[in-house]
KESE-521102 format. One line per 4 residues: number of its first residue (from 1); their letters; for each residue x, y, z of N, C-alpha, C, O. Coordinates in steps of 0.2 Angstrom, whole numbers, plus 5000, padded with zeros to 4 digits. Layout:
BEGIN
NUM	a	X/Y/Z/X/Y/Z/X/Y/Z/X/Y/Z  ...;
//
This chain:
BEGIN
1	xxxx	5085/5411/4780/5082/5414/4774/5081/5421/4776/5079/5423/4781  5083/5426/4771/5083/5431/4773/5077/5434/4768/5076/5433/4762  5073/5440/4772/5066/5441/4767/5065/5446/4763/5059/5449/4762  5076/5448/4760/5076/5453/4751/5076/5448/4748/5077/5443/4751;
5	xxxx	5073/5448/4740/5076/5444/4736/5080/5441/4735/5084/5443/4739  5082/5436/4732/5088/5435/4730/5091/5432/4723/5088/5428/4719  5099/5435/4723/5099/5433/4714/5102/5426/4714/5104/5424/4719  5101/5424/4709/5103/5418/4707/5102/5417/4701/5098/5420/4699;
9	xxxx	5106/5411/4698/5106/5409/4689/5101/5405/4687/5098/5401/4690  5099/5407/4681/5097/5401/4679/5100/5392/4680/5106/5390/4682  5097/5389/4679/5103/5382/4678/5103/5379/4673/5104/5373/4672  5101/5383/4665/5098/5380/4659/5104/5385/4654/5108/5384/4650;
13	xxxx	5101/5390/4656/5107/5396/4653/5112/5400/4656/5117/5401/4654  5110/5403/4661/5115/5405/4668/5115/5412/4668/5120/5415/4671  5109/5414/4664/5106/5422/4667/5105/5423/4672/5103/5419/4676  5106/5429/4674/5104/5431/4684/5096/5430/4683/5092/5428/4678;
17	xxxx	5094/5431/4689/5088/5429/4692/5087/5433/4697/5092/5436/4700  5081/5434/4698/5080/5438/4706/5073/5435/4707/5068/5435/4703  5073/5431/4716/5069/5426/4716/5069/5429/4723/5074/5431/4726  5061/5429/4726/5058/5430/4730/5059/5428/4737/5060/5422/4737;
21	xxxx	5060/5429/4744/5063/5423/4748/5060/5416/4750/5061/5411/4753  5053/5419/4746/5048/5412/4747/5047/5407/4741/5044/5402/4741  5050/5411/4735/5046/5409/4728/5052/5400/4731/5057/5399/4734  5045/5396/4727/5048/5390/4725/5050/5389/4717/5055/5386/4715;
25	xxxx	5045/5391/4713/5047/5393/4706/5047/5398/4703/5042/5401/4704  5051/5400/4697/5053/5405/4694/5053/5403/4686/5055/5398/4685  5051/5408/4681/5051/5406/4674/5057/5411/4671/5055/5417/4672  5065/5409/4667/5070/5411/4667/5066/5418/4661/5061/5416/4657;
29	xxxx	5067/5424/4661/5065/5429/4657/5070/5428/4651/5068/5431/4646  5076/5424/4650/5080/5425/4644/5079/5418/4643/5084/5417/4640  5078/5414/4644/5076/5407/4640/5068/5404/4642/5064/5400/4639  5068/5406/4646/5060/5404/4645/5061/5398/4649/5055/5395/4648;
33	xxxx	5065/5395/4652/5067/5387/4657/5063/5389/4662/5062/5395/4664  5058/5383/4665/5054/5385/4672/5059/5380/4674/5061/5375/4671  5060/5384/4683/5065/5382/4687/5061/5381/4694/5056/5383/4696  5066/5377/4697/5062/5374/4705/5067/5378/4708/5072/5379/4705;
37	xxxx	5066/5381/4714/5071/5387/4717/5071/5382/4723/5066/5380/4725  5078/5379/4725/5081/5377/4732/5084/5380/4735/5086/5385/4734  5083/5378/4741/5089/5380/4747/5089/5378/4753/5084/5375/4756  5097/5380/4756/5098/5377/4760/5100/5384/4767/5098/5390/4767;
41	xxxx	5104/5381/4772/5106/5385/4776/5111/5391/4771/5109/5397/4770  5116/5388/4769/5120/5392/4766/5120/5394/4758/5125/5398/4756  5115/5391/4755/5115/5392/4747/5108/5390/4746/5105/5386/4750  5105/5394/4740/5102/5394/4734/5103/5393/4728/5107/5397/4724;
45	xxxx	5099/5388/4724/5101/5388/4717/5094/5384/4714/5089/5382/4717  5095/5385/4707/5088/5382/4702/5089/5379/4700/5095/5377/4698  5082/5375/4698/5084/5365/4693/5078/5367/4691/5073/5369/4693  5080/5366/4681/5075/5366/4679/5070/5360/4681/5073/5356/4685;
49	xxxx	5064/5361/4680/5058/5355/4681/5060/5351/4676/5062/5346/4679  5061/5352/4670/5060/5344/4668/5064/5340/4671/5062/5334/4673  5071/5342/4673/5078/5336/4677/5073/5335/4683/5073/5329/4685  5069/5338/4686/5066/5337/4693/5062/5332/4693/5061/5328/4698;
53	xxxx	5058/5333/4686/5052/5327/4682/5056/5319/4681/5055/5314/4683  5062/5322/4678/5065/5317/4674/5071/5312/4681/5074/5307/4681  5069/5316/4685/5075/5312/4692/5068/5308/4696/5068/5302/4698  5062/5312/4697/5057/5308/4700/5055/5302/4696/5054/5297/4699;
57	xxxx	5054/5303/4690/5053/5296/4686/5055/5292/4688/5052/5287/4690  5064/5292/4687/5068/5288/4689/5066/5286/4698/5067/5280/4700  5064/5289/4701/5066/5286/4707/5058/5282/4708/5057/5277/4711  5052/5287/4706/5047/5283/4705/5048/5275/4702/5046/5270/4705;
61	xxxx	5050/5275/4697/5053/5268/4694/5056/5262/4697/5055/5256/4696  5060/5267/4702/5065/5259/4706/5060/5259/4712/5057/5253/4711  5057/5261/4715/5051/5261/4718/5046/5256/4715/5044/5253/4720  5045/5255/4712/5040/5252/4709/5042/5244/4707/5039/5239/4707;
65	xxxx	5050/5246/4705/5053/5237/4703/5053/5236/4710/5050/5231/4712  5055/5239/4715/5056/5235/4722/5050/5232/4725/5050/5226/4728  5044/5237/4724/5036/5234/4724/5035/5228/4724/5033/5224/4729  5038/5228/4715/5035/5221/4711/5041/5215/4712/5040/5209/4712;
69	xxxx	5049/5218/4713/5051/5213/4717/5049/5205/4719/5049/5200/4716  5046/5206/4727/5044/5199/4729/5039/5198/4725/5039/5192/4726  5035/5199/4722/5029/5195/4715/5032/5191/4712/5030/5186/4710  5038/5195/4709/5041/5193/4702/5046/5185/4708/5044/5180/4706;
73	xxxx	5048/5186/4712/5052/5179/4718/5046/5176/4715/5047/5173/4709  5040/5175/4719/5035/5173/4721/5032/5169/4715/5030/5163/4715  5033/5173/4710/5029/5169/4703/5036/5163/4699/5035/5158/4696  5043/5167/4701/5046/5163/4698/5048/5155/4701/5050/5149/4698;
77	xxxx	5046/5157/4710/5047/5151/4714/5043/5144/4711/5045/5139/4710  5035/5147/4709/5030/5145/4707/5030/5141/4701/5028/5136/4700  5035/5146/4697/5035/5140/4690/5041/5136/4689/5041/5132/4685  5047/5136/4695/5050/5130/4696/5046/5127/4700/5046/5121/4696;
81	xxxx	5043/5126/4703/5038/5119/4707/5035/5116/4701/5035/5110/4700  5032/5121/4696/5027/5117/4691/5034/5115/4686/5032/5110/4684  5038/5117/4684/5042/5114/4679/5045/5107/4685/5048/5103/4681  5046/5105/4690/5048/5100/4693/5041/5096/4694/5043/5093/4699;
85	xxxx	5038/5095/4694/5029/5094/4695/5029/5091/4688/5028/5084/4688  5030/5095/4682/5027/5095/4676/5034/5089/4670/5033/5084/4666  5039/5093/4673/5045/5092/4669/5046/5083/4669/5043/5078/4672  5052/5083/4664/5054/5076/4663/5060/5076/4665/5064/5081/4664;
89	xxxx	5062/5071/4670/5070/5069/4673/5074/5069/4667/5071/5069/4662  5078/5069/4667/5083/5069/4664/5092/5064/4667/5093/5058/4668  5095/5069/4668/5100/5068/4673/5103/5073/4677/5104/5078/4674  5106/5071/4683/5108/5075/4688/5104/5080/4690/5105/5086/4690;
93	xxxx	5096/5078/4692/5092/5080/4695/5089/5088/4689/5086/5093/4691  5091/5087/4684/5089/5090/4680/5081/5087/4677/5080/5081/4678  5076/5093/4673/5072/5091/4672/5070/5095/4664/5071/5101/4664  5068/5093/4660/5067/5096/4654/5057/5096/4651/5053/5091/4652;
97	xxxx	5055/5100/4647/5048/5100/4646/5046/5096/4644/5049/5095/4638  5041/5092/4644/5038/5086/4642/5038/5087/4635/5037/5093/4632  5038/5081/4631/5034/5081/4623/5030/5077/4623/5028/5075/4629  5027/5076/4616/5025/5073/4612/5026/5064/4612/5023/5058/4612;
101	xxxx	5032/5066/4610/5038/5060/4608/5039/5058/4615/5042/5052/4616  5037/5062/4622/5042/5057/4627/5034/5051/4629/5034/5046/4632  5025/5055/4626/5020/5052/4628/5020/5045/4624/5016/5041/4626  5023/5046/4617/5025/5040/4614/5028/5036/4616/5026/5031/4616;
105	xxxx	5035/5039/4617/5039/5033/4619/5039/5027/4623/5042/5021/4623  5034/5031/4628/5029/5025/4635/5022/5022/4633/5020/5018/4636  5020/5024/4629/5017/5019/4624/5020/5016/4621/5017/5010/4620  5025/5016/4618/5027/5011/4615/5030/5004/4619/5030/4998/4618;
109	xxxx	5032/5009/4623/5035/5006/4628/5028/4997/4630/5029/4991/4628  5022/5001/4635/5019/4996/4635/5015/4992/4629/5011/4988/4631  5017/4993/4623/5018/4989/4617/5020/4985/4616/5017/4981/4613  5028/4985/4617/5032/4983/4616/5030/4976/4624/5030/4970/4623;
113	xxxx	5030/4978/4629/5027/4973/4634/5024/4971/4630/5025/4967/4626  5016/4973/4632/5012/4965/4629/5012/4963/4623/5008/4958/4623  5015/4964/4618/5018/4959/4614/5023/4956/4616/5020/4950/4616  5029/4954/4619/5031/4951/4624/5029/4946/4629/5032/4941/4630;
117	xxxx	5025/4949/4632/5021/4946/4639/5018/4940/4632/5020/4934/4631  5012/4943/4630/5009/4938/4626/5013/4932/4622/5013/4926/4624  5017/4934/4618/5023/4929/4616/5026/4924/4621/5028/4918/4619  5027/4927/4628/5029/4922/4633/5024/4917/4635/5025/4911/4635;
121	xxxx	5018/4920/4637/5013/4914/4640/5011/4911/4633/5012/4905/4634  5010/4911/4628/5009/4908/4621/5012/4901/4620/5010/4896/4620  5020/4905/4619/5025/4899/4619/5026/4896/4624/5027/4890/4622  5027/4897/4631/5024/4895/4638/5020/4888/4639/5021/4883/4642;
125	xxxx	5013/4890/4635/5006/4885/4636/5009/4882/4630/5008/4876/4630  5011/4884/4624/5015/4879/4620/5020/4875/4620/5020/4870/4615  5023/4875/4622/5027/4869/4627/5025/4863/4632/5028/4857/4633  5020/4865/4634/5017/4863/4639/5013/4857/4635/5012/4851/4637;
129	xxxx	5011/4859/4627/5008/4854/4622/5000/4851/4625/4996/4848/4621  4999/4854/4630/4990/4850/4631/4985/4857/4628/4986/4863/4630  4981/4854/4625/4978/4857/4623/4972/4861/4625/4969/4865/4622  4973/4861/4632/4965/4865/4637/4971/4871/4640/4969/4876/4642;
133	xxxx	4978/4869/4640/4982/4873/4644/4987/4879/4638/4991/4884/4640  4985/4877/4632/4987/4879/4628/4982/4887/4627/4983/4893/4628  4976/4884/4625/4970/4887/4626/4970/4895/4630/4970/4901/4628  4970/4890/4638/4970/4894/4645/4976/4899/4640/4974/4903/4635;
137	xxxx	4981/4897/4642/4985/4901/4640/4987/4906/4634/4991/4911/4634  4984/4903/4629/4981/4911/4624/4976/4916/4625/4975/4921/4622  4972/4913/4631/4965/4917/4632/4968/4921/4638/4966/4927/4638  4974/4919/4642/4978/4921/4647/4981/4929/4645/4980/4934/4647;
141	xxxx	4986/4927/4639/4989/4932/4635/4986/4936/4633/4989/4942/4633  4980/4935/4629/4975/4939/4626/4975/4945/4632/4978/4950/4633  4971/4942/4635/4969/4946/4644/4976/4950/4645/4977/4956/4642  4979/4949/4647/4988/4953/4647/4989/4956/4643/4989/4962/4645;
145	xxxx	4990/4955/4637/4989/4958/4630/4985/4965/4631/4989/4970/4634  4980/4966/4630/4975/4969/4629/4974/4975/4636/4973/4981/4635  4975/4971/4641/4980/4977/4648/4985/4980/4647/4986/4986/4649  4990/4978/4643/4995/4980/4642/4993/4989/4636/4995/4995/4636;
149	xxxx	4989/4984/4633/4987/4990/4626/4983/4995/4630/4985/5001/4629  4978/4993/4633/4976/4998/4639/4980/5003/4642/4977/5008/4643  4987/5003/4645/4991/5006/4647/4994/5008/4642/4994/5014/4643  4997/5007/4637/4998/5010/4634/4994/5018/4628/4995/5022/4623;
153	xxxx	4988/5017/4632/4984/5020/4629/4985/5025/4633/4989/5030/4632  4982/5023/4640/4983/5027/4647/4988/5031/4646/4987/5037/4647  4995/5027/4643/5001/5031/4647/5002/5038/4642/5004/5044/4645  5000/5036/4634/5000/5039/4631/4996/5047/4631/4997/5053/4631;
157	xxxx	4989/5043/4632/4985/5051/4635/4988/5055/4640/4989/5061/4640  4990/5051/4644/4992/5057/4652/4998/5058/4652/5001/5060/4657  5002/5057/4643/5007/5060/4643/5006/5067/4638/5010/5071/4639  5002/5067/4633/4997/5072/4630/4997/5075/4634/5002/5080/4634;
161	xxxx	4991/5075/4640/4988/5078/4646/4995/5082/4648/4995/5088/4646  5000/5081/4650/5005/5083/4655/5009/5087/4650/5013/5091/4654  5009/5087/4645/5012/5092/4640/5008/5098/4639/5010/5103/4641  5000/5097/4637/4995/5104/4638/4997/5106/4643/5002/5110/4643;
165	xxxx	4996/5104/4651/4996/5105/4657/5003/5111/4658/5003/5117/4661  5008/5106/4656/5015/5111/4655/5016/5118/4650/5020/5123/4651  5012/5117/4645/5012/5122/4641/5007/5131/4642/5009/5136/4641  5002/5127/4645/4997/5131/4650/5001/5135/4656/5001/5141/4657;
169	xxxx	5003/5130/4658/5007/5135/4664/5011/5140/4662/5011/5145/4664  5016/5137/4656/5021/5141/4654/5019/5149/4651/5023/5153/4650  5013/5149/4649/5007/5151/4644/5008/5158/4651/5011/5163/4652  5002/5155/4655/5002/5156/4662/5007/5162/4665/5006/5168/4665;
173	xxxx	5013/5157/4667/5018/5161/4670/5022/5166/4663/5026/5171/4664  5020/5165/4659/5024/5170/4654/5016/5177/4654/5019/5182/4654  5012/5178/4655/5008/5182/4654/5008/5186/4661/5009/5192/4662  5008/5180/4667/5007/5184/4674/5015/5189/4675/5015/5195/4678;
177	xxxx	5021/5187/4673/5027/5190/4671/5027/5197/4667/5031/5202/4669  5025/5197/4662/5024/5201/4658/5017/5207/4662/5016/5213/4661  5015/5204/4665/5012/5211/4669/5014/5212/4675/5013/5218/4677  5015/5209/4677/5022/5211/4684/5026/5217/4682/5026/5221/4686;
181	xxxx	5030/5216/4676/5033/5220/4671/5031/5226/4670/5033/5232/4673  5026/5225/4667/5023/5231/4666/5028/5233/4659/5025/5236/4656  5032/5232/4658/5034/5234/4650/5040/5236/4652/5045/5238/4648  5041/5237/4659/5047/5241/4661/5054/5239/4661/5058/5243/4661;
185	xxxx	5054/5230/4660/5059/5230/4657/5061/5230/4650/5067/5231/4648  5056/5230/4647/5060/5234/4639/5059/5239/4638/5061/5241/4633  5057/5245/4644/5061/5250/4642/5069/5251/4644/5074/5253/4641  5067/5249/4650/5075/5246/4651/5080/5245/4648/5085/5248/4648;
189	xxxx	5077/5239/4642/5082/5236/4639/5084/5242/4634/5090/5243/4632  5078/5246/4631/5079/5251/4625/5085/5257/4626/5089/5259/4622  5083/5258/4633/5089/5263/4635/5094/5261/4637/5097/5265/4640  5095/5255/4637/5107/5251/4639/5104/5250/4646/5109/5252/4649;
193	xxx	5098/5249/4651/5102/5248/4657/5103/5239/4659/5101/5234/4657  5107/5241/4663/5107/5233/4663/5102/5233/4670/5101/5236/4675  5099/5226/4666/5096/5223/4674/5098/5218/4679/5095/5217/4684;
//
């Protein structure tokens, strides 16, 4: 560096300049551009601040996605365990979100047993034609019956239960995602980049 002045352009409009051998910054006298003054062994040149502003953003920015990186792994790991946890088999080891209709359908299911069970031991002890064992055997079914009704009560709620539970989480991992985020991928999205 040597310790006259030195000229150099704008980089906004590309008027001369005359710049201190120390100055860092300079404000352009024909356009009014404030400029960051570089240099190296062999050259000098100016960048306005805003590109200076506008390149730190950017690099603050990927900086910040690489930060939240392993969180965003970490949370996503989390909601495949709870989607195989929570989820309904399917096929080919796939699994799909519980309903409503799947906590029915195993209620019905065990309805559809003890009406069965029962009609078996009924006609069962009614074949058999004696009257104490015919009895037994209604008061048997009853009992069976009524277990049966029981589980399907059971199965019913704690397929309720397991659908809140999945929705929750979902609820969950969609919020703790969204501030991981931090908004940054939509701004992403606003301005074409791809992610």
């Amino acid at each position: 560096m040597s310790a006259v002045a030195e000229s150099l352009l704008c980089d906004r409009c590309g008027a001369p300049l005359t710049v201190g051998p120390r100055a860092r910054f300079v404000t352009c006298t024909h356009c009014g551009a404030r400029l960051s003054v570089h240099r190296s062994d062999s050259a000098a040149w100016t960048e306005t601040l805003e590109e200076v502003a506008a390149a730190t953003g950017r690099i603050e920015a990927k900086l910040d996605a690489l930060h939240r990186r392993p969180q965003l792994d970490a949370l996503e790991q989390e909601w495949e365990r709870m989607q195989d946890e929570l989820g309904v088999p399917v096929r080919l080891g796939r699994r799909r979100p519980p309903t409503a209709k799947d906590a029915s359908h195993m209620a019905l299911g065990f309805q559809t047993l003890a009406v069965l069970t029962f009609g078996a031991i009924a006609i069962g002890a009614a074949l058999k034609g004696e009257g104490g064992a015919f009895l037994f055997g209604l008061l048997w079914a009853s009992g069976v019956g009524a277990l049966m009704w029981c589980l399907a009560w059971l199965a019913q709620r704690g397929g309720i239960e397991r659908v809140q539970r999945y929705e929750a989480a979902e609820r969950d991992y969609r919020r703790r995602r969204a501030e991981l985020l931090g908004g940054s991928e939509a701004a992403g999205e606003r301005r074409g980049e791809a992610r």
